[in-house]
Structures are given as structure tokens and as C-alpha cells.
C-alpha positions in Angstrom: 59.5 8.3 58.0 57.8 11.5 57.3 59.0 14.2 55.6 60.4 16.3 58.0 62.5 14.2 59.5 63.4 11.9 56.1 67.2 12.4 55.5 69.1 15.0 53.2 71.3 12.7 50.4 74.6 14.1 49.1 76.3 12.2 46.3 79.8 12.7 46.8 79.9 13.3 50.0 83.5 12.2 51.4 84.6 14.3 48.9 86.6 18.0 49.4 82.9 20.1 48.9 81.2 16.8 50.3 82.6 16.7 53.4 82.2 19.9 54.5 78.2 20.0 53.2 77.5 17.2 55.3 79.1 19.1 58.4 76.9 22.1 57.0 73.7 19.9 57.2 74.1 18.4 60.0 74.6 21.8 61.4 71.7 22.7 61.0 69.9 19.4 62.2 69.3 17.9 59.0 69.4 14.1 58.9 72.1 13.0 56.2 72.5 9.9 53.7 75.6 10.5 52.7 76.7 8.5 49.7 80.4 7.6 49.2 82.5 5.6 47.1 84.0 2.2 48.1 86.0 2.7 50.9 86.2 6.5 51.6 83.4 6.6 54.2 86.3 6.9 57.2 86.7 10.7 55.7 83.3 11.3 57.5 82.7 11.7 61.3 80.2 9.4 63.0 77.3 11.4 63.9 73.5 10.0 64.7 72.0 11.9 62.1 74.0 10.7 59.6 73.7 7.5 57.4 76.7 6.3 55.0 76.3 4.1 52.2 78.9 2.6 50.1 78.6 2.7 46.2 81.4 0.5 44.3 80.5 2.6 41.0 78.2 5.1 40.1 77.3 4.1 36.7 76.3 0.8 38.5 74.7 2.0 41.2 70.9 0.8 42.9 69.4 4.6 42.6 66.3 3.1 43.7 67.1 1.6 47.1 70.0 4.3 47.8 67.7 7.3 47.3 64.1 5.5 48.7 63.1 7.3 51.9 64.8 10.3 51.1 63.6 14.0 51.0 66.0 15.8 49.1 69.2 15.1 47.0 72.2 17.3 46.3 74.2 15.6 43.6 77.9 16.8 44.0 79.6 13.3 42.5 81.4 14.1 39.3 84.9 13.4 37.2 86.0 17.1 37.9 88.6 19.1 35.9 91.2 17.3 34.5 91.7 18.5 30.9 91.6 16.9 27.6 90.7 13.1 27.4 93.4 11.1 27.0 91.7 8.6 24.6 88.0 7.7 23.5 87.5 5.6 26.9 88.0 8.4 29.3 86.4 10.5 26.8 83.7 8.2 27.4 83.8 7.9 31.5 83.6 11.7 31.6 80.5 11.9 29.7 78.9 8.7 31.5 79.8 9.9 34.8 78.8 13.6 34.0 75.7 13.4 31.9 74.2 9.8 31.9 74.6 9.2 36.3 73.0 12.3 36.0 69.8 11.3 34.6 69.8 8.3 35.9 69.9 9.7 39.3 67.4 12.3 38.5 64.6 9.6 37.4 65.3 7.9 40.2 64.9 11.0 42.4 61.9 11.7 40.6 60.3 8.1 40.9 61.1 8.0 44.6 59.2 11.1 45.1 62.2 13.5 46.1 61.2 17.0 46.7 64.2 18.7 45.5 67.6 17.8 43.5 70.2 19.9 43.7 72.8 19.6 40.8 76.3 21.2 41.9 77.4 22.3 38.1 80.3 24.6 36.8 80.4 28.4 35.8 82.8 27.1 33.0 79.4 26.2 30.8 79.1 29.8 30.4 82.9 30.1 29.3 86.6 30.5 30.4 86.5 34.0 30.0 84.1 37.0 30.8 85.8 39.1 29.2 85.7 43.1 30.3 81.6 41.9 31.5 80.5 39.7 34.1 78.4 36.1 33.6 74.9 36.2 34.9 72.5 33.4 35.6 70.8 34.5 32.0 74.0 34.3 30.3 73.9 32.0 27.3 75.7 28.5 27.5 79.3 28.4 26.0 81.4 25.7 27.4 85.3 25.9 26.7 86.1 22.5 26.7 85.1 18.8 27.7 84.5 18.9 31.1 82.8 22.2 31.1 80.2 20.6 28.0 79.5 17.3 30.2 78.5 19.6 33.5 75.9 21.4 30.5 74.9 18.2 29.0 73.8 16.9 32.7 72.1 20.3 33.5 70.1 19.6 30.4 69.4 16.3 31.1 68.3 16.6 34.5 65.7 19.5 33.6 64.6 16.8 30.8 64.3 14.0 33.1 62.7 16.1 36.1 59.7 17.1 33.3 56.2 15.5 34.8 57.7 13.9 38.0 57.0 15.9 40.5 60.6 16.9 40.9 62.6 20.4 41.6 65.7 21.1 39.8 68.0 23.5 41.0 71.0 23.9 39.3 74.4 25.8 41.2 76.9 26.7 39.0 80.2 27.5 41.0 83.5 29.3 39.9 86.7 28.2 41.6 85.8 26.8 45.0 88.6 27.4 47.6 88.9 25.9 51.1 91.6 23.5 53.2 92.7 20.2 51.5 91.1 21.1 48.2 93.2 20.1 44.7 93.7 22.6 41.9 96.1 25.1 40.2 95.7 27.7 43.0 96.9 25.6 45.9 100.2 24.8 43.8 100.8 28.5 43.3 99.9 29.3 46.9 102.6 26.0 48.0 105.1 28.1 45.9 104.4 31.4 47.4 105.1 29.7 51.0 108.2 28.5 49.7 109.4 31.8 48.8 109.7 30.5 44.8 109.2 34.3 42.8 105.9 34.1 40.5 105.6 36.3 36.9 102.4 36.9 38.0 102.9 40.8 39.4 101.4 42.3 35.8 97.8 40.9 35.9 95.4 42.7 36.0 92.5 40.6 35.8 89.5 39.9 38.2 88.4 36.4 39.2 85.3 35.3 41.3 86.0 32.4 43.4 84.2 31.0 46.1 85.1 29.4 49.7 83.5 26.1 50.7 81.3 27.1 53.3 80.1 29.9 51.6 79.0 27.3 48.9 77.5 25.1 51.4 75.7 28.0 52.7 74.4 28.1 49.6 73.4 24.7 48.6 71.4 24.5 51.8 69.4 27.4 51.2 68.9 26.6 47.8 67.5 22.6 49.4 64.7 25.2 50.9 64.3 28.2 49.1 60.9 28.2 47.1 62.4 30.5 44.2 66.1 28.3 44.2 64.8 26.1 41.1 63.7 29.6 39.0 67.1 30.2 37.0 70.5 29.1 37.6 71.8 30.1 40.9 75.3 31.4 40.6 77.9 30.7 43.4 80.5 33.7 44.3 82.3 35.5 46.9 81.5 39.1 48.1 85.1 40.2 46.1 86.6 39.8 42.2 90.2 39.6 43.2 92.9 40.4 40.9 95.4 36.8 41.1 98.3 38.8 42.1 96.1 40.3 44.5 95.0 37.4 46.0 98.1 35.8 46.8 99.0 39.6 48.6 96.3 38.6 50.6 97.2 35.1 51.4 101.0 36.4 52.0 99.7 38.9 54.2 97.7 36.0 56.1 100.9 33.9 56.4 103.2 36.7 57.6 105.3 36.7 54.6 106.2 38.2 51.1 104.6 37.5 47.7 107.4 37.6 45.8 105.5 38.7 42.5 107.5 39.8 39.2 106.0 41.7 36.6 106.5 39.7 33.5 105.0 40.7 30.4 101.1 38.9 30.0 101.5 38.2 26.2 104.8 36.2 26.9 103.7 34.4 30.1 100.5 33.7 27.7 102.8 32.7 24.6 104.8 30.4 27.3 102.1 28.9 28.4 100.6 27.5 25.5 104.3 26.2 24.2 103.9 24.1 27.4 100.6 22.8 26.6 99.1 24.9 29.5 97.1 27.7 28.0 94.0 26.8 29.6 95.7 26.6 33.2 97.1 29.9 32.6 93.3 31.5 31.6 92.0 29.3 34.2 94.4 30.9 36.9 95.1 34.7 34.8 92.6 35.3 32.6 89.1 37.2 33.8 86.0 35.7 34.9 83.3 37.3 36.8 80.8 36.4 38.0 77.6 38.9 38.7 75.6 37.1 42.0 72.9 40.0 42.5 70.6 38.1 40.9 71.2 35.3 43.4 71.4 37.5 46.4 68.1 39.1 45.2 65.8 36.5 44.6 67.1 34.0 47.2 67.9 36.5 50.0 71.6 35.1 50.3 74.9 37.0 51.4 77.7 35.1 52.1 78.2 34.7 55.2 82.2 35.1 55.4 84.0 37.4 53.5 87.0 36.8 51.5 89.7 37.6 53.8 87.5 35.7 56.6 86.9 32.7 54.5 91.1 32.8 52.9 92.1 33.3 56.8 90.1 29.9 57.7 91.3 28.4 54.6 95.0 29.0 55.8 94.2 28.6 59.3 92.4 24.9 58.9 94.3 23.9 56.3 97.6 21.1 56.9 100.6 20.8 54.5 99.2 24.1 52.5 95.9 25.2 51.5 94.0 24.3 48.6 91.0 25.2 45.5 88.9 23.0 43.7 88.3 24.9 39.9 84.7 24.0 38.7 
């Protein structure tokens, strides 16, 4: 098979971001390998370009034969966001899934002579917060909890493991990624809003990047190409730094209906939340974090191709039962 025509493979690809990157690819006549867990391969559409392969668990999976043939990898498959461990064993899973897979897959990448990896990470290992600035793709590391630490430890081990084999690493770190059918904090406050339930959220005045799905698959498959992509971090964002009560203006607007915001005071919906063991869903959902993409613009020639309102329109549009975010 030669090179031109050897297949695209995307870990996690019946997943939320998944699915929609191998509609992206395929888009754009790319031959796909799209690798899947046990039994969620239906989620895709059949499609002669595209090639689906069952994996029963990625810490036990034949990286050699799955990725042989291949041309490039984008390595979306991870245990995302779910707070705290529980106990040492999930403590354990996270970091297995998140850091070791990782370089495991990436010698294997590099040992089957891959051109490019692409490793979907978080903007959370720069921090929950950005504070009055914004994050750049220079920003120094500081992860705010577990999950965020695990997507830094695999960054690191990838760029370890790539070293000497002929490998390019390209690492996209990605704030809150929005789109239909996608889980996360955002598309329970969005089901609310529909419902008419009144949200103590009119007060904010923060700014938060986010990010729609096929923007970030816009991405991803530019930075598969782009000479330069593998350089620095490549930071993932929107063309707008909403405010959250702004946002859900938006999304009311889009519906035809009311946000019914109420101005409670920050400091007690703050104090409130962390009583309820939810302080880091409140920062995650009220608390600033932007995100400066110049620097990816610039050196990668990117704009996003839809806006916010367009991509929060198609989100609401496509979306069934209510639409959704995934928070990286």
C-alpha cells in the first residue's frame, strides 16, 4: 500500500469527537482505520474508505498488527473527565489508560513506521483557571487535578517514546469541546435552560474558550498535514471567549426562548458549591479560562471554519433529546 493511499487510524473513533473525525476524514478522501472498542463499531457508517477494527481493551491491545500499514495515527482514546478516583484501582486505570496506552501506542507507531501521531490532550494541563490572562501554547504545565496530570504525563511520554524513531508528535490540547450528543456539565445546564428551570448564573462575568467538534476536527486534520503542526503545542479554540451567562443567551436565542438567569452573588454560589463537593464543576463551568490561539492560527494558517453562533446553531440544530459538551 503506498503511502498515499495507506489509511488515516483514529483511536477512539466511535466515540463523541471520534465519530465526527472520521466523517471529517473521510471528507476529505482519506482512507480510515478506525479503531473501536468491543461492540460500538455500529456508531459508525459503512463507507469503502473506511476500515473498523474491534479492540476488547486497550491496555491489551495488538498495537503492532492494528497500526501496521498505516500512515498516520490520531490517538483520541482516553478515560476523560470524571473527577477524583474513587479508590487506588481507578486511580490506577486512569493513569494506565492515559499515560502507559499512550506510549505503548506511540512505540508502536514509531516501529511501524507512522509518519505522524497526533495526541488529542487537554488545556486543563495548563490549569483550571487563566486568571485575568490567557493560556498560550508556551504556557508552563500546571494540571489541576488527576485527569488533567495523566493527559501531561502521556504528552510527556509520547515526546519520550517518539525520540530516534522517525516519528512526528503533535500534541492538541482542547478546552471544552461542544457539539450534538456530547456529555458534560454544559449540556445539563443547557437541558435545564430548555426546561425553563431559573439558573444563579446572571452575575458572571467570566470568559471561557470552548470549542465545537468540527472546528476541532478541522483542526486535527490539518495538524495530520501541516509541516510546522509538531513545533509547539497546538491549542484548540473558537473564534469567541464567551461569558457563561452569555452563552446560554445565545443558545436561548437559538431555541426561541428565555434564559431565565438570576443574579446570585459569585462568592456564595462559589461557597455552595464547594459544601456540595462541586467546586471544580462550578470553576469548570464559571470560572475563566482563555485560551490565546494566534499562535496556532499563525504558524499553521488555521481559522475556524464556523463561528460560534454557526457552530452552537448546528449543535442545537443536529442535536436529539438536547445538545451536549465534552470538557477536556
Amino acid at each position: 500500500m503506498s503511502a498515499a493511499r495507506a489509511p488515516v487510524i483514529v483511536t477512539g473513533a466511535s466515540g463523541f469527537i471520534g465519530r465526527h473525525l472520521v466523517a471529517e476524514l473521510l471528507g476529505r478522501g482519506r482512507a480510515v482505520r478506525a479503531l473501536v472498542r468491543h461492540g460500538s463499531g455500529a456508531r459508525l457508517p459503512s463507507h469503502p474508505r473506511l476500515e473498523v477494527r474491534e479492540i476488547a481493551d486497550i491496555l491489551d491491545a495488538p498495537w503492532g498488527e492494528l497500526l501496521a500499514g498505516g500512515d498516520s495515527l490520531v490517538h483520541l482514546a482516553a478515560i476523560a473527565h470524571r473527577g477524583a478516583p474513587r479508590d487506588p484501582s481507578e486511580e490506577r486505570r486512569v493513569r494506565a489508560v492515559n499515560r502507559n496506552a499512550v506510549g505503548e501506542i506511540t512505540c508502536a507507531a514509531g516501529a511501524c513506521r507512522l509518519r505522524r501521531m497526533v495526541l488529542l490532550s487537554s488545556i486543563g494541563v495548563l490549569g483550571a483557571n487563566s486568571g485575568s490572562g490567557a493560556y498560550r501554547s508556551d504556557s508552563p504545565p500546571a494540571p489541576h487535578d488527576f485527569y488533567s496530570l495523566t493527559k501531561l504525563e502521556g504528552e510527556r511520554l509520547a515526546a519520550e517514546e517518539s525520540r530516534g524513531a522517525g516519528l512526528s508528535v503533535c500534541i492538541v490540547r482542547a478546552p471544552l469541546v461542544f457539539g450534538p450528543d456530547a456529555p458534560g456539565n454544559f449540556a445539563r445546564l443547557l437541558a435545564w435552560m430548555r426546561r425553563g428551570v431559573p439558573l444563579p448564573l446572571g452575575a458572571l462575568g467570566n470568559r471561557r474558550s470552548l470549542v465545537s467538534v468540527w472546528n476541532l476536527c478541522d483542526l486535527i486534520a490539518l495538524c495530520l498535514e501541516h509541516p510546522d503542526a509538531d513545533r509547539a503545542p497546538v491549542l484548540a479554540g473558537d473564534d469567541e471567549t464567551p461569558s457563561t451567562p452569555e452563552l446560554l443567551r445565545r443558545c436561548a436565542h437559538l431555541l426561541g426562548t428565555r434564559a431565565r438567569l438570576v443574579a446570585a452573588p459569585v462568592p456564595v454560589l462559589r461557597a455552595a458549591a464547594s459544601v456540595f463537593g462541586r467546586a471544580a464543576d462550578f470553576e469548570r463551568l464559571c470560572g475563566s479560562l482563555v485560551i490565546d490561539t494566534r499562535e496556532t492560527c499563525e504558524r499553521l494558517g488555521w481559522r475556524p471554519p464556523l463561528t460560534l453562533d454557526e457552530g452552537l446553531r448546528r449543535t442545537l440544530a443536529d442535536a436529539r433529546g438536547g445538545p451536549g459538551a465534552r470538557e477536556n
